[in-house]
Short mmCIF file of the C-alpha atoms (twelve columns), coordinates in Angstrom:
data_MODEL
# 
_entry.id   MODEL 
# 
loop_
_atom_site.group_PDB 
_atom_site.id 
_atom_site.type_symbol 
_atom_site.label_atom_id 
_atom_site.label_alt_id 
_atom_site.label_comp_id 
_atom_site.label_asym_id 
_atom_site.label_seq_id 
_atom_site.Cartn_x 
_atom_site.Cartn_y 
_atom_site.Cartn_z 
_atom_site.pdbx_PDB_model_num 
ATOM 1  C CA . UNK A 1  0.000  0.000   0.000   1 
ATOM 2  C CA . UNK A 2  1.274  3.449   -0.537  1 
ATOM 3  C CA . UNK A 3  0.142  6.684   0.696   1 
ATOM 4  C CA . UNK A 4  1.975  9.818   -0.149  1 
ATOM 5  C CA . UNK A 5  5.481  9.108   0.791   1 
ATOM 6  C CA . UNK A 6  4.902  6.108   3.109   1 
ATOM 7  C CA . UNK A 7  5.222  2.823   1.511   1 
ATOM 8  C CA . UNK A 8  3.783  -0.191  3.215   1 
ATOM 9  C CA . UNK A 9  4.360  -4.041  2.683   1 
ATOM 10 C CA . UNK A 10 2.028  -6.884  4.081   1 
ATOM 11 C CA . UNK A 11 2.662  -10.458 3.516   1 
ATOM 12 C CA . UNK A 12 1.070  -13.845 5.339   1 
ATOM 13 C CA . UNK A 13 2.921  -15.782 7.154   1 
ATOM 14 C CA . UNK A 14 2.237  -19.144 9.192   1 
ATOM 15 C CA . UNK A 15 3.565  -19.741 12.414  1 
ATOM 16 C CA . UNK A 16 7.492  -20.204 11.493  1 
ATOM 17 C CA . UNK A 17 7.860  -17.213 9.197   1 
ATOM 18 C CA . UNK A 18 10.628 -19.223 7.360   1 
ATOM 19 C CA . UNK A 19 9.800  -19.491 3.776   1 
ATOM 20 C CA . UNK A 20 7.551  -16.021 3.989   1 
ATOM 21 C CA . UNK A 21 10.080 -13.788 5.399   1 
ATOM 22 C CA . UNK A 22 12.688 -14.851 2.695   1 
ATOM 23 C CA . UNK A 23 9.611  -14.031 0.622   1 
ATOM 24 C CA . UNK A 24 9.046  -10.323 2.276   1 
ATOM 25 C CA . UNK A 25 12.594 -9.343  1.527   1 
ATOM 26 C CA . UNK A 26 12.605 -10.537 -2.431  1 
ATOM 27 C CA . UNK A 27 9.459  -8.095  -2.134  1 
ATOM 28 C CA . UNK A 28 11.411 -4.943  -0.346  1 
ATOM 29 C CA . UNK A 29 14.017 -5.336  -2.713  1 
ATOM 30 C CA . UNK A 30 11.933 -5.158  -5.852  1 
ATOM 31 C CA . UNK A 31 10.315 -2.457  -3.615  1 
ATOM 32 C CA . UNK A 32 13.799 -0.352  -3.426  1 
ATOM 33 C CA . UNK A 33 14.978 -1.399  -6.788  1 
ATOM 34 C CA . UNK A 34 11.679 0.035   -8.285  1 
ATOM 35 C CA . UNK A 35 12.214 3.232   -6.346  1 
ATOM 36 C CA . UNK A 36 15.811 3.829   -7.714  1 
ATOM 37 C CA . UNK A 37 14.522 3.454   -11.206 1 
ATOM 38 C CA . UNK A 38 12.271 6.249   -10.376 1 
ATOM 39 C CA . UNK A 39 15.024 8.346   -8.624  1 
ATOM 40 C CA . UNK A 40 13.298 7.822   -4.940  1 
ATOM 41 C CA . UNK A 41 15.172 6.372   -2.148  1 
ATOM 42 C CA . UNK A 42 14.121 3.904   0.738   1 
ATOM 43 C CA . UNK A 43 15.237 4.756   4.088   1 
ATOM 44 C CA . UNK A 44 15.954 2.053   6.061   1 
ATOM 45 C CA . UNK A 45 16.446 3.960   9.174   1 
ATOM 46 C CA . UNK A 46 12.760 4.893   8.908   1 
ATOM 47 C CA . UNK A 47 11.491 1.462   8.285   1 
ATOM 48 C CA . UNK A 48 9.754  -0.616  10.915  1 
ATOM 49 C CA . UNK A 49 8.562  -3.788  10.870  1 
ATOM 50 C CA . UNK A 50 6.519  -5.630  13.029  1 
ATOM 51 C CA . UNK A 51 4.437  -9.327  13.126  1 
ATOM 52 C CA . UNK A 52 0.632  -9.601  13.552  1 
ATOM 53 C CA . UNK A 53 -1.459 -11.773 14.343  1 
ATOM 54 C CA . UNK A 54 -5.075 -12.033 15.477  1 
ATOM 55 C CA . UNK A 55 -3.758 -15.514 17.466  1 
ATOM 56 C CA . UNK A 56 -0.686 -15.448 20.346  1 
ATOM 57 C CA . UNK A 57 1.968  -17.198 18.429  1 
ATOM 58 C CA . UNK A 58 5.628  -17.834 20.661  1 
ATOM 59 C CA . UNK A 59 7.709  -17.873 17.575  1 
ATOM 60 C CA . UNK A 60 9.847  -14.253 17.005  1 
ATOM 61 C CA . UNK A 61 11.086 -12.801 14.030  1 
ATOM 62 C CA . UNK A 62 14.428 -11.568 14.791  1 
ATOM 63 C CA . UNK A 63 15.027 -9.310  11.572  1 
ATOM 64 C CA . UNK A 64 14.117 -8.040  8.426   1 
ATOM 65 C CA . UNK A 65 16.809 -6.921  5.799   1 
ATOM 66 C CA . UNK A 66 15.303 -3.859  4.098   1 
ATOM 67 C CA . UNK A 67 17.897 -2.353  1.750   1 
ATOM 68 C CA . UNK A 68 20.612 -4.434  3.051   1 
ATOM 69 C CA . UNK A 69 20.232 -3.136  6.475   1 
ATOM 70 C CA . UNK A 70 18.672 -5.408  9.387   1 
ATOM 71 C CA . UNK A 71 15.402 -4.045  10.424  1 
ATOM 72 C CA . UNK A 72 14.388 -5.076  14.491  1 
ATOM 73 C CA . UNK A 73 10.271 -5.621  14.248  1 
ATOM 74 C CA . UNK A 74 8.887  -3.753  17.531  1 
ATOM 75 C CA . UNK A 75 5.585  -4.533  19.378  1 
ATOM 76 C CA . UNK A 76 3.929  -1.681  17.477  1 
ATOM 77 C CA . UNK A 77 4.147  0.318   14.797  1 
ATOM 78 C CA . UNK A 78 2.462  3.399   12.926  1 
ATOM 79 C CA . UNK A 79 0.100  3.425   10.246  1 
ATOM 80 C CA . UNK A 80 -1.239 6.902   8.738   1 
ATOM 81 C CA . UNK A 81 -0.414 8.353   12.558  1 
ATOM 82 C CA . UNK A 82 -2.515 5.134   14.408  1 
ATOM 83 C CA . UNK A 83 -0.432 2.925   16.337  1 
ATOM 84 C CA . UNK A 84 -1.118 -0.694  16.074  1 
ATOM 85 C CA . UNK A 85 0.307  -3.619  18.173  1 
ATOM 86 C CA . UNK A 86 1.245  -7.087  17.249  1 
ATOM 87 C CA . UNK A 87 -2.725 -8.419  18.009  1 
ATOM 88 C CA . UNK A 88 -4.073 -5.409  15.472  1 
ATOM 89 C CA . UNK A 89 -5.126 -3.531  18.964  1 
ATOM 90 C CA . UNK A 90 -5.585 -0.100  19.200  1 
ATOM 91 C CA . UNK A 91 -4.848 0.242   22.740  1 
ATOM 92 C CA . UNK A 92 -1.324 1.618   22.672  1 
ATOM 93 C CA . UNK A 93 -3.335 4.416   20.425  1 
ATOM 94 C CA . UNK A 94 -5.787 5.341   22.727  1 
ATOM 95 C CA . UNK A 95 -3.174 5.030   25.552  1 
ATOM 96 C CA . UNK A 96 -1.077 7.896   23.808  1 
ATOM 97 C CA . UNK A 97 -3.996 9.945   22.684  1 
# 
């Protein structure tokens, strides 16, 4: 999805994230490689990353390479100025507003 500037990337995953993850980063890459075609840059010290679910799952994503650079996923992340957590909850939103 993109809005304005802000370029967003969803994928599904099962449980081990294995196969889909490798799958995420062929994605960012066409992502950035399509942006430097069209002289625009991806910032990967602005990227965050983060993994959702509707279900408690114990398995952790430890990175995601965006641009070559490792990317930490945190327990919540912006979208168009809403936080979200990892169980789609607005409650770290309402919390800050």
């Amino acid at each position: 999805m993109q809005y304005a500037d802000d370029t967003q990337v969803y994928i599904a995953a099962d449980r081990t994230y294995s196969c889909q993850l490798a799958s995420l980063e062929e994605c960012l890459s066409a992502v950035h490689t399509w942006l430097l075609h069209n002289s625009l840059c991806l910032n990967p010290a602005k990227s965050d990353a983060i993994a959702a679910s509707r279900q408690k799952h114990t398995t952790k994503v430890d990175t995601v390479s965006v641009s070559g650079r490792p990317v930490i996923p945190s327990s919540t992340v912006k979208s168009l100025g809403v936080a979200l957590d990892n169980m789609f909850s607005t409650d770290q939103h309402v919390a800050d507003v």
